[in-house]
C-alpha positions as CSV (number, residue, x, y, z in Angstrom):
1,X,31.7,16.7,-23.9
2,X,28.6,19.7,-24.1
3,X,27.4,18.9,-27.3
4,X,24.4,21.0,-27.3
5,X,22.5,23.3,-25.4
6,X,19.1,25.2,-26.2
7,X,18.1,28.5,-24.5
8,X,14.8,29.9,-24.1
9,X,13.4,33.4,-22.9
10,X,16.6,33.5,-20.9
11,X,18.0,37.2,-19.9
12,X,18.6,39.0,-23.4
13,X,17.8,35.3,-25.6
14,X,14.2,34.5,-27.2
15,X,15.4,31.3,-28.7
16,X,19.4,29.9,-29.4
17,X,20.2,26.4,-30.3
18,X,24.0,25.6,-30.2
19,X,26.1,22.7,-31.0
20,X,29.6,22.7,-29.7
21,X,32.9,20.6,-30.9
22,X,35.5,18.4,-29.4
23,X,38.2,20.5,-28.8
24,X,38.9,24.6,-28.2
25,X,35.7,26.1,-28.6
26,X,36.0,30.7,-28.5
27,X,33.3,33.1,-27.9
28,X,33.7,36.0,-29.1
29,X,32.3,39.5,-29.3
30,X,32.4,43.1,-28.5
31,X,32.1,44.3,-24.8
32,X,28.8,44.3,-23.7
33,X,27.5,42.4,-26.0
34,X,26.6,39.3,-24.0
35,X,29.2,36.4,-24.0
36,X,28.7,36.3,-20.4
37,X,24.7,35.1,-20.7
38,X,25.9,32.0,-22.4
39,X,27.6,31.3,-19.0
40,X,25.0,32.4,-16.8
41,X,22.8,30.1,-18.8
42,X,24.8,27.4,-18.8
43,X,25.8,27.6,-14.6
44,X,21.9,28.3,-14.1
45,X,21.0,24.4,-16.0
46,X,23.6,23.3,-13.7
47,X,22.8,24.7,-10.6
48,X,24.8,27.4,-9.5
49,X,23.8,29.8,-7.7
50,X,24.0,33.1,-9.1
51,X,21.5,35.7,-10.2
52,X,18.0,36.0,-10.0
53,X,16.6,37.6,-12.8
54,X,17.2,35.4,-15.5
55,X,13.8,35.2,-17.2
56,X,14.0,37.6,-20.1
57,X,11.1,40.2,-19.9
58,X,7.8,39.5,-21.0
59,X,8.2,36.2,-20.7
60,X,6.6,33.5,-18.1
61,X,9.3,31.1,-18.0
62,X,12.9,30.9,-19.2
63,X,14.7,26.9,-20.1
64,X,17.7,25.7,-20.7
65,X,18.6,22.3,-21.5
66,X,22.1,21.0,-22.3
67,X,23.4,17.6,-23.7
68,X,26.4,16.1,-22.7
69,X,28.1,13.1,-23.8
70,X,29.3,11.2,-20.9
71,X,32.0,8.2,-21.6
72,X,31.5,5.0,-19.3
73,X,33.5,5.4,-16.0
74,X,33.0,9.2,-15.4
75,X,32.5,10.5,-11.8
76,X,29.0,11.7,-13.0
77,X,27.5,8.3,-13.1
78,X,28.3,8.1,-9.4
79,X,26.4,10.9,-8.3
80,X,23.6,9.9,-10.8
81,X,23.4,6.6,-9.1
82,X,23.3,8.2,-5.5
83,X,20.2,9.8,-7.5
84,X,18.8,6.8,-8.6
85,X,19.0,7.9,-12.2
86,X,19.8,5.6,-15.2
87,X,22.1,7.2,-17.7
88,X,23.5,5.1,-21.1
89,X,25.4,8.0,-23.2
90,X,23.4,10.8,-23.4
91,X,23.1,13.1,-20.5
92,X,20.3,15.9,-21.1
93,X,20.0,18.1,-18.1
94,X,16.8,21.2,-18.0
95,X,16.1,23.7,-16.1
96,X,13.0,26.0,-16.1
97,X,13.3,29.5,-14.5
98,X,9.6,30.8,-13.9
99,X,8.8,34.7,-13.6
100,X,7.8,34.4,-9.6
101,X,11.2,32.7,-9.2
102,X,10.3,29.2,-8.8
103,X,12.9,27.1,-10.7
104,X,12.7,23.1,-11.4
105,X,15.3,21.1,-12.9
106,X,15.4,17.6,-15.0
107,X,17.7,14.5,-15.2
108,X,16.7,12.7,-18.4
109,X,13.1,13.6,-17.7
110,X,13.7,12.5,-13.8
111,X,12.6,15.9,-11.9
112,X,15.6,16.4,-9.3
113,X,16.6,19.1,-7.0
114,X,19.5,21.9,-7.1
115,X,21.8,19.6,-5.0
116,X,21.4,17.2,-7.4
117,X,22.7,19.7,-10.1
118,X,25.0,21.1,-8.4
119,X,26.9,17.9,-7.7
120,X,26.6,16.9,-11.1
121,X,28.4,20.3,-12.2
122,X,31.4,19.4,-9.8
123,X,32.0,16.5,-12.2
124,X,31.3,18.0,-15.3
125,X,32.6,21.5,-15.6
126,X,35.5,23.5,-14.3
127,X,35.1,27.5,-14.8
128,X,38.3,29.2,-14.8
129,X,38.5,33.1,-14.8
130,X,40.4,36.3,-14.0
131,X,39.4,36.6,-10.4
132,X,38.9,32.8,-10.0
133,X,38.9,32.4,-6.1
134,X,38.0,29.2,-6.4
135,X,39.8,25.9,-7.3
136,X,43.4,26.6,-8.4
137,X,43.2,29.7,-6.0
138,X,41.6,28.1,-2.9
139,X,44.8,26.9,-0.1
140,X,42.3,24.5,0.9
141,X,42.2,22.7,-2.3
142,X,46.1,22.8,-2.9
143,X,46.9,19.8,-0.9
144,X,44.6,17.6,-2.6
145,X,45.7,19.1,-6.0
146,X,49.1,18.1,-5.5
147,X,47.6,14.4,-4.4
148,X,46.2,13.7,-7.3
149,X,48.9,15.0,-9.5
150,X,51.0,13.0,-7.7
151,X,48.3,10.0,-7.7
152,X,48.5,9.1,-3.9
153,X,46.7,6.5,-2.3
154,X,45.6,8.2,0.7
155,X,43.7,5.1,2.0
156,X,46.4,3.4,4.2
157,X,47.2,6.7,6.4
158,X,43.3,7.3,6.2
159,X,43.2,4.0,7.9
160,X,46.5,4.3,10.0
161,X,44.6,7.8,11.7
162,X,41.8,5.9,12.2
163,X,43.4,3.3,14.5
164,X,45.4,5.7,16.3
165,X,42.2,7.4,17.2
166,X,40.6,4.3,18.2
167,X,43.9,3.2,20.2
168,X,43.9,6.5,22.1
169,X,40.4,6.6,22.6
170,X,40.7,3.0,24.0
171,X,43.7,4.3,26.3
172,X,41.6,7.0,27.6
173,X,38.4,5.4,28.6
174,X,40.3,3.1,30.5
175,X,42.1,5.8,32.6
176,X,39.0,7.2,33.3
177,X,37.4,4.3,34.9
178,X,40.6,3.4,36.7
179,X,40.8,6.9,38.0
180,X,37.3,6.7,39.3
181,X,37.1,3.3,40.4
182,X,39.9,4.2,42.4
183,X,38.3,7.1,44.0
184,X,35.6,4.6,45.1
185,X,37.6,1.6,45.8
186,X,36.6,1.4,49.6
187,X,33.1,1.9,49.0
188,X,33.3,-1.0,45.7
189,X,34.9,-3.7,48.2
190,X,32.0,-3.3,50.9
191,X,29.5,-3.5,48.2
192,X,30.9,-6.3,46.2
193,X,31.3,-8.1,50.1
194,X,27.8,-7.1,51.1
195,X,26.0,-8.1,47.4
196,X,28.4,-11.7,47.5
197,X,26.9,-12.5,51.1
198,X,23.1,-12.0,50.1
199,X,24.0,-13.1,46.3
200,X,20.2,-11.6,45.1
201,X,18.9,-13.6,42.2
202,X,16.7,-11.4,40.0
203,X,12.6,-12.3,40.4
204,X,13.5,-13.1,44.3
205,X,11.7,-10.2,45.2
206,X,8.2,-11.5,43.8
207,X,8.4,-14.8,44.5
208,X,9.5,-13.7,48.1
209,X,6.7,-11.8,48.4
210,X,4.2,-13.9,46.8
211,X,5.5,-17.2,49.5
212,X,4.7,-14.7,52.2
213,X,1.8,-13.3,51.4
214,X,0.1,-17.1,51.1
215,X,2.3,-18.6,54.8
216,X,0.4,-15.1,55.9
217,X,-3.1,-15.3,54.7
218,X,-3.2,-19.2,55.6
219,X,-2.3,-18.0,59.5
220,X,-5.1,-15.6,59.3
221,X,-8.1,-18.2,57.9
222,X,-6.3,-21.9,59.6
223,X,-8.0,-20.7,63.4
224,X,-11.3,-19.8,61.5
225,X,-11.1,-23.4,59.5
226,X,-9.8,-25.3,62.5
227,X,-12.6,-24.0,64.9
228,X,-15.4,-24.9,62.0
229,X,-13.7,-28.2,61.9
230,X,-14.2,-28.4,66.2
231,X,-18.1,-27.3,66.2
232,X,-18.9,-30.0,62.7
233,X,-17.1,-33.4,64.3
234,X,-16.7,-35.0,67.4
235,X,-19.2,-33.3,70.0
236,X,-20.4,-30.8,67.5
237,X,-22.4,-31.0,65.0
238,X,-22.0,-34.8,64.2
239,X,-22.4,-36.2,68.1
240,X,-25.4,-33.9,68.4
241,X,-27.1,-35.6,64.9
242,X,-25.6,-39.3,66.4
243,X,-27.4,-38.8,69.3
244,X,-30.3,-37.3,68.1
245,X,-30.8,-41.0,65.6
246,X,-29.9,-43.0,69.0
247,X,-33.0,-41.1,70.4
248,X,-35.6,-41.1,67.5
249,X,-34.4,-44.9,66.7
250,X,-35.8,-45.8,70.4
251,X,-38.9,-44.1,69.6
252,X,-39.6,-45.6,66.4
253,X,-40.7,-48.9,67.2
254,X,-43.7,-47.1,68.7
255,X,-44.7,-44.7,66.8
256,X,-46.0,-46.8,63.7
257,X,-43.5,-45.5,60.6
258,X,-44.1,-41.5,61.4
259,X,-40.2,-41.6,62.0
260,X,-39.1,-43.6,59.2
261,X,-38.7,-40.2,56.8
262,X,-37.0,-38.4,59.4
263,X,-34.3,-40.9,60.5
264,X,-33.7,-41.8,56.4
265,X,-33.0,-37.6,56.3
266,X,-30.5,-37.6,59.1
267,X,-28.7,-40.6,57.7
268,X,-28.2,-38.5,54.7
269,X,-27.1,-35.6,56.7
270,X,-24.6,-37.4,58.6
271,X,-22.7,-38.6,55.3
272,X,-23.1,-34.7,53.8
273,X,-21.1,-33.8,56.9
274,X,-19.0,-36.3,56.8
275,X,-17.6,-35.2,53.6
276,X,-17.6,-32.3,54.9
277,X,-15.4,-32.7,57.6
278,X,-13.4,-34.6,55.6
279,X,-13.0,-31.2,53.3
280,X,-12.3,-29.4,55.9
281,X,-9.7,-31.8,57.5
282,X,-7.9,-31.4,53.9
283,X,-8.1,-27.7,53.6
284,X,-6.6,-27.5,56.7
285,X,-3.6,-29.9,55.7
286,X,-3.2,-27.8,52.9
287,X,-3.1,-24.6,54.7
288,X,-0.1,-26.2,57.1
289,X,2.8,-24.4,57.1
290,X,6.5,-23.9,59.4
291,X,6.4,-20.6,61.5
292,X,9.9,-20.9,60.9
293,X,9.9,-20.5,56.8
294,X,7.9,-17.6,57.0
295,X,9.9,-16.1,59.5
296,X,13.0,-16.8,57.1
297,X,11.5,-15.7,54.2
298,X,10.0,-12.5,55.9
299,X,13.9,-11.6,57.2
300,X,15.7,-12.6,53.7
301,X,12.6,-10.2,51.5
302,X,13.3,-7.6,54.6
303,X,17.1,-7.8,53.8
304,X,16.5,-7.4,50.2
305,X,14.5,-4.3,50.1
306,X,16.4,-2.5,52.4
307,X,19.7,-3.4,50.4
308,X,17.6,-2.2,47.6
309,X,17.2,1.2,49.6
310,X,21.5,1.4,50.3
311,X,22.0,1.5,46.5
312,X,19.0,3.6,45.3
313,X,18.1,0.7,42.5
314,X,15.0,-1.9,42.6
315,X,15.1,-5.3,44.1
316,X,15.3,-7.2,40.9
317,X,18.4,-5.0,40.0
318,X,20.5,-6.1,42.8
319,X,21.9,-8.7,40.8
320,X,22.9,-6.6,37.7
321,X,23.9,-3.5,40.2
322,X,26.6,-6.7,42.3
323,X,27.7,-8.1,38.4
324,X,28.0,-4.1,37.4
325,X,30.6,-3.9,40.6
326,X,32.0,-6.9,40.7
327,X,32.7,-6.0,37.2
328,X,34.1,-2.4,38.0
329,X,36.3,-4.1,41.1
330,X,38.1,-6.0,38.7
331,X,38.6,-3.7,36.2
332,X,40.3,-1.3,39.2
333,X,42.4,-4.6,40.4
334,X,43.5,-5.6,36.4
335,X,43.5,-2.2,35.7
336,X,47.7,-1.4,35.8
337,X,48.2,-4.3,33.5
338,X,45.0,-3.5,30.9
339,X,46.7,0.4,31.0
340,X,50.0,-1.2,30.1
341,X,48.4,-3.3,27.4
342,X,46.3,-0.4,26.1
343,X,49.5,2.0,25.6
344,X,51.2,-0.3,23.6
345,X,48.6,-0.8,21.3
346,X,48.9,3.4,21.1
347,X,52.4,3.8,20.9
348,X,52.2,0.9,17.8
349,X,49.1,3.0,16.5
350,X,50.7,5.9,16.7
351,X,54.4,4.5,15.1
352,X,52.4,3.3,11.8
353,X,50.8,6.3,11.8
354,X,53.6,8.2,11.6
355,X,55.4,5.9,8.8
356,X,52.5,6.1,6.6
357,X,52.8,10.2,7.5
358,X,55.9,10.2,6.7
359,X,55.8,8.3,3.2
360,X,53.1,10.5,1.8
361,X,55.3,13.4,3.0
362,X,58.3,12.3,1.1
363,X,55.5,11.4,-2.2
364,X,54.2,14.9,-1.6
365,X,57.6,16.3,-1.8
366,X,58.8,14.3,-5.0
367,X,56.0,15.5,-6.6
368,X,56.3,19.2,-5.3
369,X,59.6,19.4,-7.2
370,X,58.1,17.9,-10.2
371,X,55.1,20.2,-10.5
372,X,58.0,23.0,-10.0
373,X,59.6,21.6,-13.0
374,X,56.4,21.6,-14.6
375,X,55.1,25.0,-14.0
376,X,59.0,26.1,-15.1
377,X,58.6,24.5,-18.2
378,X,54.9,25.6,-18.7
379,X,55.2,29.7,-18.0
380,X,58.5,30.0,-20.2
381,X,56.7,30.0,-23.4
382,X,53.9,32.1,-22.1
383,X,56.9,35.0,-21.8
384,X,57.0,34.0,-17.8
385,X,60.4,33.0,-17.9
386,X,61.6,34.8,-15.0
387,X,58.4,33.8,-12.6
388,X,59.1,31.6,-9.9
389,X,56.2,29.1,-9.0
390,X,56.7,26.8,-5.5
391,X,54.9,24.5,-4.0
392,X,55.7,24.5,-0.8
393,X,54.9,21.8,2.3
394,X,54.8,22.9,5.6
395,X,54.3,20.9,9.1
396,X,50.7,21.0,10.2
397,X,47.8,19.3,12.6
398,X,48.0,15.9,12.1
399,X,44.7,14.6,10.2
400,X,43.5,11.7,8.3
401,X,45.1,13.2,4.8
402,X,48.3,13.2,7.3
403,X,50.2,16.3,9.2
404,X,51.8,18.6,5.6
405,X,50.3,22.0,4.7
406,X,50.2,22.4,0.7
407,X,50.3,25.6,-0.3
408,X,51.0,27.2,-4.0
409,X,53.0,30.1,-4.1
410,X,55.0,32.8,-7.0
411,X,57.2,35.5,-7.4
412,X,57.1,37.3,-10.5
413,X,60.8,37.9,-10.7
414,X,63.5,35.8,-9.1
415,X,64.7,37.9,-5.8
416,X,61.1,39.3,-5.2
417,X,58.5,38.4,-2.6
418,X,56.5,35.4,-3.2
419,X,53.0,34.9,-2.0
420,X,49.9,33.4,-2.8
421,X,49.1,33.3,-6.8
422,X,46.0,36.0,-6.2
423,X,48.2,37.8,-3.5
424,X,51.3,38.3,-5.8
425,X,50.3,38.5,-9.6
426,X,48.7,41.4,-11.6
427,X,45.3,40.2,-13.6
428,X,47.3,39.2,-16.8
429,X,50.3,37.6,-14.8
430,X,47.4,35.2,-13.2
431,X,45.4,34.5,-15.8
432,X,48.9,32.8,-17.7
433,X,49.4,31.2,-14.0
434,X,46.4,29.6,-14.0
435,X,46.6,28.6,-17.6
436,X,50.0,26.8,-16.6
437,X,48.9,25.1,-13.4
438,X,46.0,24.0,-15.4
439,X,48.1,22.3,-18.0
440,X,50.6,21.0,-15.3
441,X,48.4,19.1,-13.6
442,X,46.5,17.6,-16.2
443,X,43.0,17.6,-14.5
444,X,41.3,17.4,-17.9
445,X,40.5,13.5,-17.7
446,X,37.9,13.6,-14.9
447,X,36.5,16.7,-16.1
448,X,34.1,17.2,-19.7
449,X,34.1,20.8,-20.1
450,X,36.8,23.8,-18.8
451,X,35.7,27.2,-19.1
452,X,38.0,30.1,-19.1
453,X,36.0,33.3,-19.2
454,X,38.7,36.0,-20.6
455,X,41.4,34.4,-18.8
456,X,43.5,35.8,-22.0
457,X,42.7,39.5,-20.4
458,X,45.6,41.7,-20.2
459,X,48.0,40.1,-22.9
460,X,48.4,40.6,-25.9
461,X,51.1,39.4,-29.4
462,X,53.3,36.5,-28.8
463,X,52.0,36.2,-25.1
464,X,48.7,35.5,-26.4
465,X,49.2,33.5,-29.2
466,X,51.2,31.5,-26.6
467,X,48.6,31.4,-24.2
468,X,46.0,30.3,-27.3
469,X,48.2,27.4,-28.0
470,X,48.3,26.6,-24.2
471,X,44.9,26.7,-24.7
472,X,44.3,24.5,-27.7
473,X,47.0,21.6,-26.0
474,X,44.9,21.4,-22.7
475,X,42.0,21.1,-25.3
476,X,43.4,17.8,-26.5
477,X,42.4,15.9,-23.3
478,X,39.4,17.8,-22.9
479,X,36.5,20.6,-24.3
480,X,37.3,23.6,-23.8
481,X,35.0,26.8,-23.9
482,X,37.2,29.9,-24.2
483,X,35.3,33.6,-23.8
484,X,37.6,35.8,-25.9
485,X,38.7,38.9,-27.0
486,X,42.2,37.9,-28.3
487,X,42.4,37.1,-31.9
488,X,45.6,35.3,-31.4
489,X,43.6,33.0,-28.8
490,X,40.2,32.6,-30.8
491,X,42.3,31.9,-34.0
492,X,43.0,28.1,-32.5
493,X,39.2,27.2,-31.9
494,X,38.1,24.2,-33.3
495,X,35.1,26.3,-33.6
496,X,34.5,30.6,-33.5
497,X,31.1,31.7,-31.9
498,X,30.5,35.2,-32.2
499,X,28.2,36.9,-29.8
500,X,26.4,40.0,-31.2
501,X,23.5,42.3,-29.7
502,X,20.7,44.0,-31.7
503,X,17.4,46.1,-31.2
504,X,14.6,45.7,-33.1
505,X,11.0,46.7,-31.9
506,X,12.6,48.3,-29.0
507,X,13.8,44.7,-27.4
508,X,17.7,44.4,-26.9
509,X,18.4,40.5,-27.8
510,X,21.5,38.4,-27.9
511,X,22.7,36.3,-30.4
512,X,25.3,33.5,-31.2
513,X,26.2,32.5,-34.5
514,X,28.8,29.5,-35.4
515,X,31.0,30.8,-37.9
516,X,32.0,29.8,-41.3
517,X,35.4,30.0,-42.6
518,X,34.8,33.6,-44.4
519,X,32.8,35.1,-41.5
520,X,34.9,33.9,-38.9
521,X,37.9,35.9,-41.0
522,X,35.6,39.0,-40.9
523,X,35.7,38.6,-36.9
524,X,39.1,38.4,-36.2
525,X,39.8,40.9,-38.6
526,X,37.4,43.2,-36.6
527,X,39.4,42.0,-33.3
528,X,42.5,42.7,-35.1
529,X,41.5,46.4,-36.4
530,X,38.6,47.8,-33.8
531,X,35.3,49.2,-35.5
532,X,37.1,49.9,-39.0
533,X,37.5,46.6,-40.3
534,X,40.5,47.4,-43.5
535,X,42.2,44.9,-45.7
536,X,45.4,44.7,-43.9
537,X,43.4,43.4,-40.8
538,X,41.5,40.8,-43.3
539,X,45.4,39.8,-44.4
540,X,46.5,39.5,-40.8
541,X,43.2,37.5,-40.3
542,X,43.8,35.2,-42.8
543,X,47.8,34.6,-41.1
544,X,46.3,33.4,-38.0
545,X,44.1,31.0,-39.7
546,X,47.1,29.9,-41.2
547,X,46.0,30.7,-45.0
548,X,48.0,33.9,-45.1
């Protein structure tokens, strides 16, 4: 329920604090003299988009806050928990409008955007009018209004379409790569044949390289080594040195000790080069290798790199490239039986599919002819006897919702044309259409507060009296804010705000007073009788209050 809202500097409104009832609460007021404001202030602290000038002038800012009372459960406390907002009972929503334009809005004192708002309004108000194109009047919307009155659980053919989708999706990816691994079938054989013979390991390439690299450099140095090797032992560099020691050795017994340091030097020398040699003769062993392997491995890295070439891919991808086509060869040779496999599973997709279709078509038609009986029942006493209302399914595109096309439709007399509801009836004929769909379907759970703004326009007497108490029994499920100016209507409020203008100081301001019993007799009296207000219209007053 709105159980207050507060308005400040807003269009023709300084400063306006309201608190609204359960129940059927009217506006009235003579044309002109603002009713609408309340609504524009009201849509603006929700979000809607609408017009731009709302800060009244001379002022820097314009606010509106409204309080509603939200019961546990509602749809609202979804979208405030998308929002990260806490909310126990109270929900306090503001809006400031500043002169430049700039407008911010609040959540409990949370700052949030327009989106925010805007979702929030989806939840809590429904604004009904005269040239509604919205809601009720939208085609789009028909198929899920007749959903909900009839409470279908759309979930299992949401479901059922989604697995049909998946199955044919399934079906068709598979023909595709059947039809083009058949296009390449001669060319997938040879390569399979060709990648199985070599059967490349991935890192071969490096390692490859790497073994021939090192068989290579150790042919290029093992000559240089060998022929060190040749000049150091033997009758190199060692026989010289042993021959040399033979020599001085002979000569040392004569020539008193002057050979002693000498011959103690080139015995050192001769073990330095005998390790050495013996280095050497190591390397060398080291360095060995078969002509053979690096012949073998030259030919296999030669055989991988050009086979890397063939396909246009790297060495080290030869092995995913044969699993990736070895992979695609199989698919092509199971591929008939896989197809086979796949269809079934479409065919059973699409045969639960169309059973779930099917079951919310025969729901959706059940409840057609209820909401029928519904509407029948609803327009009589609204002097609509003779109106015909139909809700009629056709076939459509087959969707997740399922393959009917909702659509509302009425004639205003039986035997005439029947169309859409906007299409077909005349301003007061709709408004009572609207008024009766509303009731029929019973939205008024979900929903805090429904607005009608002058949906009453263009009846009059015992349409609008019937119409009022329309009105006032849609008001038992829900608040209802009714903008007037049918006494017979604003009679059955729960509470009567009147909407007057003045000018004082040359400034045009609005204002909105809750009326008392005795006033509120002085404004139906004046709805009753025009600008002369006499006692006959007081008495008639007085009848619709009941105290007549």
């Amino acid at each position: 329920m709105l159980r207050a809202m507060d308005i400040r500097d807003m269009l023709l409104i300084d400063r306006l604090s309201l608190d609204f009832a359960p129940g059927l609460n009217v506006l009235t007021g003579e044309t002109g003299a603002g009713k609408s404001i309340l609504l524009d202030c009201l849509g603006f602290v929700l979000g809607w988009r609408g017009r731009a000038e709302l800060v009244r002038a001379g002022a820097a800012q314009g606010e509106v806050t409204a309080v509603f009372d939200l019961p546990p459960g509602h749809p609202a406390r979804a979208v405030l928990a998308d929002a990260g907002i806490e909310v126990e009972d109270d929900l306090i929503l503001r809006r400031v409008n500043a002169a430049d334009g700039r407008k911010t809005g609040w959540v409990n004192d949370r700052r949030v955007s327009g989106e925010v708002l805007r979702a929030l309004s989806d939840s809590l108000v429904e604004l009904h009018g005269q040239h509604d194109d919205r809601g009720l009047l939208n085609p789009r919307g028909h198929r899920a209004l007749l959903d909900a009155f009839a409470g279908i659980d759309l979930a299992p053919l949401r479901e059922a379409w989604t697995a049909r989708r998946r199955a044919a999706a399934a079906l068709a990816e598979a023909k595709a790569a059947l039809d083009a691994a058949r296009k390449e079938e001669d060319f997938l054989r040879h390569a399979v044949a060709e990648l199985e013979k070599l059967a490349p390991e991935a890192g071969e390439d490096v390692k490859l390289d790497t073994e021939r690299r090192q068989m290579q450099a150790a042919e290029r140095i093992r000559s240089d080594v060998d022929r060190a090797l040749q000049i150091l032992s033997g009758d190199g560099a060692e026989g010289a040195m042993v021959e040399a020691v033979r020599w001085l050795e002979g000569a040392a017994e004569t020539a008193e000790g002057r050979l002693d340091q000498p011959l103690e030097a080139l015995a050192r020398a001769l073990v330095e080069l005998g390790e050495a040699t013996g280095g050497i003769e190591d390397a060398l062993s080291a360095m060995s290798y078969d002509p053979a392997t690096l012949e073998a491995t030259e030919e296999r890295l030669f055989a991988l790199r050009a086979l890397a070439r063939k396909h246009d891919v790297l060495p080290d991808d030869l092995a995913t490239l044969a699993d990736d086509l070895s992979q695609r060869l199989a698919a092509l040779d199971a591929g008939e039986a896989r197809l086979d496999g796949l269809t079934r599973a479409v065919r059973d997709a699409d045969a639960a599919y169309d059973a779930a279709a099917a079951a919310v078509t025969a729901a959706r038609t059940e409840a057609a002819g209820r909401l029928d009986q519904s509407m029948a029942a609803e327009l009589a006493p609204l002097k609509m006897e003779r109106a015909v209302f139909e809700t009629r399914l056709s076939d459509g595109e087959p969707g997740p919702e399922g393959r009917d096309t909702v659509a509302f439709t009425v004639a205003t007399n039986p035997g005439a044309p029947s169309g859409p509801l906007d299409r077909i009836a005349s301003g007061g004929e709709l408004s009572r259409f609207l008024l009766a769909l509303k009731v029929s379907l019973a939205r008024g759970s979900d929903t805090l507060v429904m607005i009608f703004d002058e949906i009453d326009r263009g009846v009059g007497g015992a349409t609008a009296d019937a119409v009022g108490r329309r009105l006032a029994r849609l008001a038992e499920g829900a608040q209802v804010l009714v903008v007037t100016h049918s006494p017979q209507v604003a009679a059955l409020g729960s509470r009567h705000f009147r909407v007057a203008k003045s000018v004082a100081d040359g400034m045009t301001t609005s204002r909105v007073e809750d009326l008392p019993e005795g006033e509120r007799i002085e404004e139906l009296a004046r709805m009753l009788a025009g600008e002369q207000v006499t006692p006959a219209a007081r008495d008639a007053a007085r009848s619709l209050l009941g105290q007549g």
